[in-house]
C-alpha positions as CSV (number, residue, x, y, z in Angstrom):
1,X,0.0,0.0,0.0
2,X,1.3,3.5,-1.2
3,X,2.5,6.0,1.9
4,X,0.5,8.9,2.1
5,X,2.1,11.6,0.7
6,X,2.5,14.9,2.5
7,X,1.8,18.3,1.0
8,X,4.3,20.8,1.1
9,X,4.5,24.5,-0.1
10,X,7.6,25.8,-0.6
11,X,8.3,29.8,-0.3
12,X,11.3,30.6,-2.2
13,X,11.9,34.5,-3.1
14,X,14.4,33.8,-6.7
15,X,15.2,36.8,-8.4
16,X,13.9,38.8,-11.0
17,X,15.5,36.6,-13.9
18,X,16.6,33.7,-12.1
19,X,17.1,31.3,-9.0
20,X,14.2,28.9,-7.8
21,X,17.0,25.9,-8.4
22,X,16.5,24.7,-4.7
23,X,12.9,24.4,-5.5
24,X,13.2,22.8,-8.7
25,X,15.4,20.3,-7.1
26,X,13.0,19.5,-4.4
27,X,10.0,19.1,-6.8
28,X,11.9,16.8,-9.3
29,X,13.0,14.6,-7.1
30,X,10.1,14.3,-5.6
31,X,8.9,13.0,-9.2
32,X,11.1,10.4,-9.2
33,X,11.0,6.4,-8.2
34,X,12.7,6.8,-5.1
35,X,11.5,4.8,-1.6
36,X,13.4,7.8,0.3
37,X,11.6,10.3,-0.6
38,X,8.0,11.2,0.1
39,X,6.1,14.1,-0.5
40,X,4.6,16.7,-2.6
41,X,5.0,19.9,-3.3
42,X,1.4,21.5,-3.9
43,X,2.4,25.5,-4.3
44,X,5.4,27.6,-4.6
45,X,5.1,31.3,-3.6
46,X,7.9,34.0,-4.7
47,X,7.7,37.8,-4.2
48,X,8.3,38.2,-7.4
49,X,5.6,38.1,-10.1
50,X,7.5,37.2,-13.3
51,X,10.7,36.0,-11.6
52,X,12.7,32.8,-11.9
53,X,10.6,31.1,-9.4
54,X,7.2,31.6,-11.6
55,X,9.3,30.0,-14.7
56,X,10.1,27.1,-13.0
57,X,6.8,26.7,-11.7
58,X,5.1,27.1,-15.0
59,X,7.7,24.5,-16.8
60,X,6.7,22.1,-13.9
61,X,3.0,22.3,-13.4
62,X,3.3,23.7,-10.0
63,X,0.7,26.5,-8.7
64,X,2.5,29.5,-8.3
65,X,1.5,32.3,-5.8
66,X,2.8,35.2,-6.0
67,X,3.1,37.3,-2.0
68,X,2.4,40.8,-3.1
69,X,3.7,43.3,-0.1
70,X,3.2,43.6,3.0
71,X,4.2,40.8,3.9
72,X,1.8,40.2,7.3
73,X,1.6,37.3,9.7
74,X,-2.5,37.3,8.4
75,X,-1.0,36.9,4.8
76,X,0.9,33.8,5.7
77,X,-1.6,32.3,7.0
78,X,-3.8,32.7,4.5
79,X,-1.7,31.3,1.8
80,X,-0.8,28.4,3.8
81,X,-4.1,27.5,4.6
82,X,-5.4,27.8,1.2
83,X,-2.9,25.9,-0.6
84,X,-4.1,22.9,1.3
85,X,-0.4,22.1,2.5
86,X,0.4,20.6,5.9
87,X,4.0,21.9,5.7
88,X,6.2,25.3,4.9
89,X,9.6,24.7,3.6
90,X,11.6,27.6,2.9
91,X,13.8,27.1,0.2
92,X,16.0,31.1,-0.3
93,X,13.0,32.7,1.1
94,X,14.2,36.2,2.1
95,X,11.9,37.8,3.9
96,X,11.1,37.2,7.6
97,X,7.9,35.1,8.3
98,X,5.6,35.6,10.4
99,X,2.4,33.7,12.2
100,X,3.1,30.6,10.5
101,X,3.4,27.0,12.7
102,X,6.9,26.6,14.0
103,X,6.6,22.8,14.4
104,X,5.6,22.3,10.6
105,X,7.7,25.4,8.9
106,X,11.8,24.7,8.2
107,X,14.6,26.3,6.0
108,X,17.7,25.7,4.2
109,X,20.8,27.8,5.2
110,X,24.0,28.3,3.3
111,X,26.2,28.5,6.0
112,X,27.1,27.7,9.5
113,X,24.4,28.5,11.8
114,X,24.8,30.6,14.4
115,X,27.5,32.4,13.3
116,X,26.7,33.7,9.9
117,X,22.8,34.1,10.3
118,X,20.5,36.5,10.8
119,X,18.8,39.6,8.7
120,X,20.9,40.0,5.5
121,X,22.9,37.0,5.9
122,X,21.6,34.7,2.4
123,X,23.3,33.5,-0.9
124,X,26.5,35.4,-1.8
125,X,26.7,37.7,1.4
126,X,27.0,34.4,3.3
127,X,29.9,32.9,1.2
128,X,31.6,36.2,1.5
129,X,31.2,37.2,5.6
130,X,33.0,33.0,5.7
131,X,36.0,33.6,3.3
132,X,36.3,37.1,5.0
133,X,36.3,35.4,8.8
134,X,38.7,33.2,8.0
135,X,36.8,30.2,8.6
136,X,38.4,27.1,7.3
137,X,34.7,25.4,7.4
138,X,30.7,26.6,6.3
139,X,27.9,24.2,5.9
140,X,24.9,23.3,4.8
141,X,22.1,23.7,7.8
142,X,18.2,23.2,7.6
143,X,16.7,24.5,10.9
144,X,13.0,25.0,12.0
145,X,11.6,28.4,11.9
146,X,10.5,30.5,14.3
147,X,9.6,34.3,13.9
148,X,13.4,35.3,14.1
149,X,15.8,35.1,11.0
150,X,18.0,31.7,11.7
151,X,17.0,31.0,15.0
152,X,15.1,27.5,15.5
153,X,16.7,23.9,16.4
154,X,19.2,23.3,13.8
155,X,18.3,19.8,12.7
156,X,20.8,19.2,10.3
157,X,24.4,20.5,9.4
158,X,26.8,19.3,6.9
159,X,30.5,20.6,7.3
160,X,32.1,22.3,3.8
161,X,35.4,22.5,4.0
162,X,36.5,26.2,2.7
163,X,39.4,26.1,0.3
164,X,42.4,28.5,0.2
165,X,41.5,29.9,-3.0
166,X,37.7,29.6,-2.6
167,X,36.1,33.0,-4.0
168,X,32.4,33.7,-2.6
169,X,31.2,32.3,-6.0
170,X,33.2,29.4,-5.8
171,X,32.2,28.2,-2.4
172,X,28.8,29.2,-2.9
173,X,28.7,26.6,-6.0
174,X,29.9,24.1,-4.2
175,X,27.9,24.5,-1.2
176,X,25.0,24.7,-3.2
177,X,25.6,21.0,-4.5
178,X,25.4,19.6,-1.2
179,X,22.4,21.8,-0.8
180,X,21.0,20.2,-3.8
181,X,21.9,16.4,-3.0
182,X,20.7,16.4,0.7
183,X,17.4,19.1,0.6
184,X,15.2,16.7,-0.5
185,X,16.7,13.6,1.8
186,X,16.6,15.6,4.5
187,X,13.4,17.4,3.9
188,X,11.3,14.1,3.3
189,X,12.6,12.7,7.2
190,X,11.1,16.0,8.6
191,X,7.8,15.6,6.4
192,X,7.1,12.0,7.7
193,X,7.7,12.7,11.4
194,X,11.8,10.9,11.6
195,X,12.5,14.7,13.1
196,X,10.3,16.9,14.7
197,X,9.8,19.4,17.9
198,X,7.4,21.0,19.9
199,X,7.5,24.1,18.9
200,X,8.9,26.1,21.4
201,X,11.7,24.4,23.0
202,X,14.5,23.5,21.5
203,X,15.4,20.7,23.8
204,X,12.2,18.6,22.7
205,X,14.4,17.7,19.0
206,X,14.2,14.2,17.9
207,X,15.9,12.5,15.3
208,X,16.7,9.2,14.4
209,X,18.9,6.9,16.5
210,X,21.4,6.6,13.9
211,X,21.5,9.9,12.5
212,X,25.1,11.7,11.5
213,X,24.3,14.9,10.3
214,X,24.4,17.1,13.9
């Protein structure tokens, strides 16, 4: 008998004429024959109206909403609740949310979290703030959200080595393969209840027994 898939909508900001790759990845593999993976991805929302979030969407079949300013906590919910999803994943979302479920809402980070968090820190300004700190590691980290940029239980973190020559476009390409290979892994445990919390205290995380990515 076929698992029950659960619905996700995934907010993911793109640009003007591009991005949305995070995104793309999560819905194709999502498409494919794989036991690991289990979900779907019901909506995408970008706040921007012809971006490269909407292009993907379109070339995938995948409703696209499109989060006109401001950007209220009522406005969330809304969209949330509307799209029929039972789960938020933000996927180079930019903006700060607000009102939505912490228990059922996570992100992807391109960095080490909490040093290189917070309002501003995303994409290239990340990869930069490391190579400038000297730090001779970054990481991929998916964390739940709460209603402060980067703040809830980090549930995952894979370590990056950062190389001597790395520029900021360099690393970030690299990082953003491991983004790419383990989103969707990663993102399919938290989906079917192998990680989870209460909500509001970090110290209630659970993960699998035999689970190496913390």
């Amino acid at each position: 008998m076929q698992k029950e898939k659960p619905k996700i909508i995934v907010f993911a900001s793109g640009a003007k004429d591009g991005g949305g790759t995070g995104f793309k990845n999560l819905v194709v593999k999502s498409r494919e024959n794989n036991s690991e993976i289990n979900y779907e991805i019901v909506a995408v929302v970008s706040n921007y109206e012809n971006g490269g979030v909407k292009k993907i969407a379109d070339e995938l079949s995948v409703k696209f909403i499109y989060f006109e300013k401001p950007l209220t906590a009522e406005k969330y919910i809304e969209i949330v609740k509307n799209s029929g999803a039972n789960w938020v994943a933000l996927s180079g979302w930019l903006k700060l949310t607000k009102g939505l479920d912490s228990k059922t809402t996570f992100n992807i980070h391109p960095g080490k979290l909490p040093e290189f968090g917070g309002d501003g820190m995303y994409g290239i300004y990340v990869h930069r703030a490391i190579i400038e700190a000297g730090a001779r590691w970054t990481a991929v980290t998916m964390h739940f959200v709460t209603d402060i940029y980067d703040d809830g239980p980090i549930f995952f973190q894979f370590p990056i080595n950062v190389k001597k020559d790395d520029t900021p476009e360099s690393l970030g390409k690299r990082v953003n393969l491991y983004e790419h290979k383990f989103q969707p892994l990663i993102t399919s445990m938290v989906v079917n209840g192998e990680i989870s919390w209460d909500g509001k205290d970090a110290n209630t995380l659970k993960i699998p027994k035999e689970y190496n990515w913390l």
